[in-house]
mmCIF file of the C-alpha atoms, coordinates in Angstrom:
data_MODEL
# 
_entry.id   MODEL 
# 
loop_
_atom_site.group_PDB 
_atom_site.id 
_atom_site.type_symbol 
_atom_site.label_atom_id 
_atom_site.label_alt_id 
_atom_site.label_comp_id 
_atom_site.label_asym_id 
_atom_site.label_entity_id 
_atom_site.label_seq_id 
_atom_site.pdbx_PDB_ins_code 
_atom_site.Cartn_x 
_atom_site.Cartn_y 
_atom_site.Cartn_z 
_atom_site.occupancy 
_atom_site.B_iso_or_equiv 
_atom_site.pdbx_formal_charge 
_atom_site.auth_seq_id 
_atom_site.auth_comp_id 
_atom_site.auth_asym_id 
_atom_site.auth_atom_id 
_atom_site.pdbx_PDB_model_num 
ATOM 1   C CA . UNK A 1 1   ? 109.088 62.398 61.407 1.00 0.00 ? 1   UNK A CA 1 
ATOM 2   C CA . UNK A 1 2   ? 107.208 59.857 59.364 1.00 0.00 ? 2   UNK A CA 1 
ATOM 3   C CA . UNK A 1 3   ? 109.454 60.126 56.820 1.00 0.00 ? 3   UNK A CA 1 
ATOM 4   C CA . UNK A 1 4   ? 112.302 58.571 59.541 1.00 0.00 ? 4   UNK A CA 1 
ATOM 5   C CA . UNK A 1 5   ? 109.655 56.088 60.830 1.00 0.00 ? 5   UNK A CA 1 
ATOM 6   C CA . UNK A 1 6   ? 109.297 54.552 56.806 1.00 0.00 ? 6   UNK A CA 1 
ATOM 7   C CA . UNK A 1 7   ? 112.918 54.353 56.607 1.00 0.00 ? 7   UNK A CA 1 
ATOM 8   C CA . UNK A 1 8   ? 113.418 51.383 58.902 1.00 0.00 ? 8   UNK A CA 1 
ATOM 9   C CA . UNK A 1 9   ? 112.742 48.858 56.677 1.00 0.00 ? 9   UNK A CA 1 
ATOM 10  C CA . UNK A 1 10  ? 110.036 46.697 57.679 1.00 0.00 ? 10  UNK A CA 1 
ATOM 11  C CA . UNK A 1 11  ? 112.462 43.802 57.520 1.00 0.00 ? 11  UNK A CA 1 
ATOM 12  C CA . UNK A 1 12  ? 114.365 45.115 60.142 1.00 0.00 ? 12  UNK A CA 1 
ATOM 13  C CA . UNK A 1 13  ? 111.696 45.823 62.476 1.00 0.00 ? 13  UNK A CA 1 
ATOM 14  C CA . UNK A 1 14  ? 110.388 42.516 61.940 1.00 0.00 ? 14  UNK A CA 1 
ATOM 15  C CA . UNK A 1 15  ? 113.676 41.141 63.424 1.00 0.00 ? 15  UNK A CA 1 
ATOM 16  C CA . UNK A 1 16  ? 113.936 43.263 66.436 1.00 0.00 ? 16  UNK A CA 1 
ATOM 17  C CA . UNK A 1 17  ? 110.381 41.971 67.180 1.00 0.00 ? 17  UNK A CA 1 
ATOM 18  C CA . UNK A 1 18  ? 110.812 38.555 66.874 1.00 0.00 ? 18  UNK A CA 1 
ATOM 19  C CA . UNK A 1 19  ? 113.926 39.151 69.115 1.00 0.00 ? 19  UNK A CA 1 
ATOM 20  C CA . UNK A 1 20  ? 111.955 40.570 71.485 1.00 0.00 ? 20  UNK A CA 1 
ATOM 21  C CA . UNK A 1 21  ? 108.722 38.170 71.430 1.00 0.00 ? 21  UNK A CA 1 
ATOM 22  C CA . UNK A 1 22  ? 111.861 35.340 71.799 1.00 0.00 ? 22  UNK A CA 1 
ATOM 23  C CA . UNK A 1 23  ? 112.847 37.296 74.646 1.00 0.00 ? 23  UNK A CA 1 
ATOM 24  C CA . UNK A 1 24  ? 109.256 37.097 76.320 1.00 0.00 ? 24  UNK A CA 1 
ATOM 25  C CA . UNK A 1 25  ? 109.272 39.512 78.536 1.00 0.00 ? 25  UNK A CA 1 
ATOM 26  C CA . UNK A 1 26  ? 110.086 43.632 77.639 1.00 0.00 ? 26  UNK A CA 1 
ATOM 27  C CA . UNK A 1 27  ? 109.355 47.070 78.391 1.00 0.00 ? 27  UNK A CA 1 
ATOM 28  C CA . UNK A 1 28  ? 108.821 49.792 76.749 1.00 0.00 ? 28  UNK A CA 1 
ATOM 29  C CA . UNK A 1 29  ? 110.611 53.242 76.987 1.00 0.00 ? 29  UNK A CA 1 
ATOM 30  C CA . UNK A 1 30  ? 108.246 56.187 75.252 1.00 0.00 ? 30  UNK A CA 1 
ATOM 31  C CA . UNK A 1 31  ? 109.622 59.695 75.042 1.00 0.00 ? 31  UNK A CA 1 
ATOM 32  C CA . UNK A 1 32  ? 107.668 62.711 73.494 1.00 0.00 ? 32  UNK A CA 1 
ATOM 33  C CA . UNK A 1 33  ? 108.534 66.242 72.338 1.00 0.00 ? 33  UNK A CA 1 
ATOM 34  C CA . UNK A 1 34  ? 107.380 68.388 69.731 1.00 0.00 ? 34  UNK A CA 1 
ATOM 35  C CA . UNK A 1 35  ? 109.050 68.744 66.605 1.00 0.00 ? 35  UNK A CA 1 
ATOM 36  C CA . UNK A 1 36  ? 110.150 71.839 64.557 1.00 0.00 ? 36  UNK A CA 1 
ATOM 37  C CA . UNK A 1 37  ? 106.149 72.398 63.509 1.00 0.00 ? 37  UNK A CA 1 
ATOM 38  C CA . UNK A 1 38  ? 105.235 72.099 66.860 1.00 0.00 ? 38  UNK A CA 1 
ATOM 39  C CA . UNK A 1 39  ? 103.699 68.818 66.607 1.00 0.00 ? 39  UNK A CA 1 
ATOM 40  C CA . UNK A 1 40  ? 104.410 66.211 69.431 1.00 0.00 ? 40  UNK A CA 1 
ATOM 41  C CA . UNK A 1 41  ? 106.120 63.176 68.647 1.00 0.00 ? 41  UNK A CA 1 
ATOM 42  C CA . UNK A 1 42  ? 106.556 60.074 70.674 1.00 0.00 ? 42  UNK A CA 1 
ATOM 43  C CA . UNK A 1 43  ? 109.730 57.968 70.123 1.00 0.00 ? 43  UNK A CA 1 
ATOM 44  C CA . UNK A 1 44  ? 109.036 54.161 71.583 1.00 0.00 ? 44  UNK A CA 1 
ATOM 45  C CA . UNK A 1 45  ? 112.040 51.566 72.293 1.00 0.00 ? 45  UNK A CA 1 
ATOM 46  C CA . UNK A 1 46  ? 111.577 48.307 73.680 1.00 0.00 ? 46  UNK A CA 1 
ATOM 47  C CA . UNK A 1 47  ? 114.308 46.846 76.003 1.00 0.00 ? 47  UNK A CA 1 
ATOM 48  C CA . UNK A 1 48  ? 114.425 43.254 76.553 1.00 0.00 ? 48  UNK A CA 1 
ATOM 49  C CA . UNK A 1 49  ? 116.989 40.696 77.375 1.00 0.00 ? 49  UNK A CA 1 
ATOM 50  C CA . UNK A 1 50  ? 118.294 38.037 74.871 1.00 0.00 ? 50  UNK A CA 1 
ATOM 51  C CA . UNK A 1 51  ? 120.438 35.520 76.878 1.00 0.00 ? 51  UNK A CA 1 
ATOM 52  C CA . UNK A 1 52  ? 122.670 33.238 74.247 1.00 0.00 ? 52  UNK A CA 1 
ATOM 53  C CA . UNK A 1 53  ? 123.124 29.709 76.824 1.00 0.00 ? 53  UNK A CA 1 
ATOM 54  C CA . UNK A 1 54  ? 125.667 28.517 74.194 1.00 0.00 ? 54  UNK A CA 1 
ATOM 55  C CA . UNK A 1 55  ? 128.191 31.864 74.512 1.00 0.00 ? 55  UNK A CA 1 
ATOM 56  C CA . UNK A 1 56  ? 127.226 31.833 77.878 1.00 0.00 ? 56  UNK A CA 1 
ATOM 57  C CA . UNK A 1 57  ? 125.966 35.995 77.455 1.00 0.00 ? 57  UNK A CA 1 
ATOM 58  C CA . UNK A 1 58  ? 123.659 38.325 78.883 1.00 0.00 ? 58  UNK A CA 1 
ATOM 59  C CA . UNK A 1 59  ? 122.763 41.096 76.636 1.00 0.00 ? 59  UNK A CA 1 
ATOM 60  C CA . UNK A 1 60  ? 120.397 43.875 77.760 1.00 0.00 ? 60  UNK A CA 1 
ATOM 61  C CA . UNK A 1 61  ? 118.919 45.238 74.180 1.00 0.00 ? 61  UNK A CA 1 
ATOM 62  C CA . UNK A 1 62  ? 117.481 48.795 73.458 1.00 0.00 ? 62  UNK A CA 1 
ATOM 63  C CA . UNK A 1 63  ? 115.551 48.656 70.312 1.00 0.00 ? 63  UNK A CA 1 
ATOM 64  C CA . UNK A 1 64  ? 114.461 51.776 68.689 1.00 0.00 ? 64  UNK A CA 1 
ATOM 65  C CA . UNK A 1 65  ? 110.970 51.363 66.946 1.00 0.00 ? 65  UNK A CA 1 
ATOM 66  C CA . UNK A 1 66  ? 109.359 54.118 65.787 1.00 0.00 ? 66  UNK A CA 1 
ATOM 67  C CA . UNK A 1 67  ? 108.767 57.822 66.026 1.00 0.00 ? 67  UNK A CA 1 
ATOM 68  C CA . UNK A 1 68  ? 104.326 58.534 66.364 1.00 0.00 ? 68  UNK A CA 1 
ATOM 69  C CA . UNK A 1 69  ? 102.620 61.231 65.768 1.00 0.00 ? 69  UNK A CA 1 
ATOM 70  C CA . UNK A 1 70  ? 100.561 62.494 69.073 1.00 0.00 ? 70  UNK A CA 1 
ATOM 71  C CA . UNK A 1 71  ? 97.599  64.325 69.003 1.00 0.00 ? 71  UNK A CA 1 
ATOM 72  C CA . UNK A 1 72  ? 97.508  65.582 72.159 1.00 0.00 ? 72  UNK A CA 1 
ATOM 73  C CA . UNK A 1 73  ? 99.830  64.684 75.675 1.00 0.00 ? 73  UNK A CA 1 
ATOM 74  C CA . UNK A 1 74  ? 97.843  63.170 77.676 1.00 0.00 ? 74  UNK A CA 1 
ATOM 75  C CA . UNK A 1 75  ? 98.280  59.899 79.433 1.00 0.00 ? 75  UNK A CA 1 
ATOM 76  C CA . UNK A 1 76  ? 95.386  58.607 77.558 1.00 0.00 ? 76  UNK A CA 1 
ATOM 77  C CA . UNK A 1 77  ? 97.132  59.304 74.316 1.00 0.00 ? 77  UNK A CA 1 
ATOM 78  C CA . UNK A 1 78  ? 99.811  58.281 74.840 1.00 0.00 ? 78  UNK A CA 1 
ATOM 79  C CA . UNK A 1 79  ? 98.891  54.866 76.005 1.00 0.00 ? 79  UNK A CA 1 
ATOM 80  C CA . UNK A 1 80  ? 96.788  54.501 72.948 1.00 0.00 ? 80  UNK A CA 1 
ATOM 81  C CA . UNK A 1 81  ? 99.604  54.903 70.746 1.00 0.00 ? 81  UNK A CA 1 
ATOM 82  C CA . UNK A 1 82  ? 101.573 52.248 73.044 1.00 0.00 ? 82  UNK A CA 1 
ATOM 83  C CA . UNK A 1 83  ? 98.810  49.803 72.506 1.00 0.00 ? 83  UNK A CA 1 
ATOM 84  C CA . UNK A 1 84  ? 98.181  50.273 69.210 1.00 0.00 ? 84  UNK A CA 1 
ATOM 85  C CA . UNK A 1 85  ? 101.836 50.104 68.306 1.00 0.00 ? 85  UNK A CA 1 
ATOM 86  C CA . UNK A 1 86  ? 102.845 47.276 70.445 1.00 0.00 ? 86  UNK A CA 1 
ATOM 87  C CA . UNK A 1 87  ? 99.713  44.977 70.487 1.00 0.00 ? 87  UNK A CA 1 
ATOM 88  C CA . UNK A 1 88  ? 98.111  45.740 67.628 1.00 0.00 ? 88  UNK A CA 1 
ATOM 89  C CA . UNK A 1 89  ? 100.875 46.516 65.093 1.00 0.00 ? 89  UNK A CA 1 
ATOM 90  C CA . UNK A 1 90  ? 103.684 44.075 66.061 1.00 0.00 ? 90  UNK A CA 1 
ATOM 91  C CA . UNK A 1 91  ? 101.010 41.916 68.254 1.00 0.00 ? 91  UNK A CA 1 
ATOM 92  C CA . UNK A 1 92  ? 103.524 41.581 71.029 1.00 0.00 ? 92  UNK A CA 1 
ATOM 93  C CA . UNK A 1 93  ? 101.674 40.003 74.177 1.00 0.00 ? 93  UNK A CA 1 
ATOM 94  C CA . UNK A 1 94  ? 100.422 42.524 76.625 1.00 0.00 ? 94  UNK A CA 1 
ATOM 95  C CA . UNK A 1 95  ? 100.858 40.164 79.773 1.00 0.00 ? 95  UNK A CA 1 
ATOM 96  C CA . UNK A 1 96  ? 105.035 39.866 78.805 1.00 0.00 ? 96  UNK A CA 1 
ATOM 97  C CA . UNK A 1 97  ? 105.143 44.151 79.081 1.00 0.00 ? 97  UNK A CA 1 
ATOM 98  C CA . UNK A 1 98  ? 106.798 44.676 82.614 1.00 0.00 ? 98  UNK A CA 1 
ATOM 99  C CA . UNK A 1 99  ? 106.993 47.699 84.088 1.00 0.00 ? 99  UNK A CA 1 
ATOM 100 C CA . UNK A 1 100 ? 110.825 49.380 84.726 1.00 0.00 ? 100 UNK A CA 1 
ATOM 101 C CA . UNK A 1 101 ? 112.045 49.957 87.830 1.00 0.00 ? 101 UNK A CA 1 
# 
């Protein structure tokens, strides 16, 4: 699965995160399931809204980011593989991260 996560081109991930951070506020959608080797892997998407005033548009976006290895899957885990990725990485602002209804 690393293989898929170096194939997004860094440019491209770079956009979708400044789309996002212009957004302000997001949330993030993890999923995790082991692979063919048996190793768990978490997939993370951010949704946000992007609202265009000129066009006078709404649109919700669903922005896949990644695929992470997971050593184990536990909560603790997996929120230090949200944190890492999301603050640390792409240094999106923790206090913008709502939670989904």
């Amino acid at each position: 699965m690393e293989e898929q996560v170096k194939l997004l081109p860094t440019e491209v991930r770079n956009v979708l995160i400044s789309e996002c951070k212009t957004a302000k506020y997001y949330t993030v959608i993890a999923d995790s399931r082991p692979d063919i080797s048996h190793k768990c892997e978490m997939a993370v998407l951010l949704r946000y809204v992007v609202i265009d005033t000129d066009k006078k548009q709404v649109c919700i976006c669903e922005r896949f980011i990644g695929y992470y290895h997971m050593n184990d899957g536990t909560a603790t885990s997996i929120y230090k593989i949200i944190e890492r990725v999301l603050f640390d990485d792409f240094k999106l602002d923790q206090k913008y991260l709502t939670e989904r209804q």
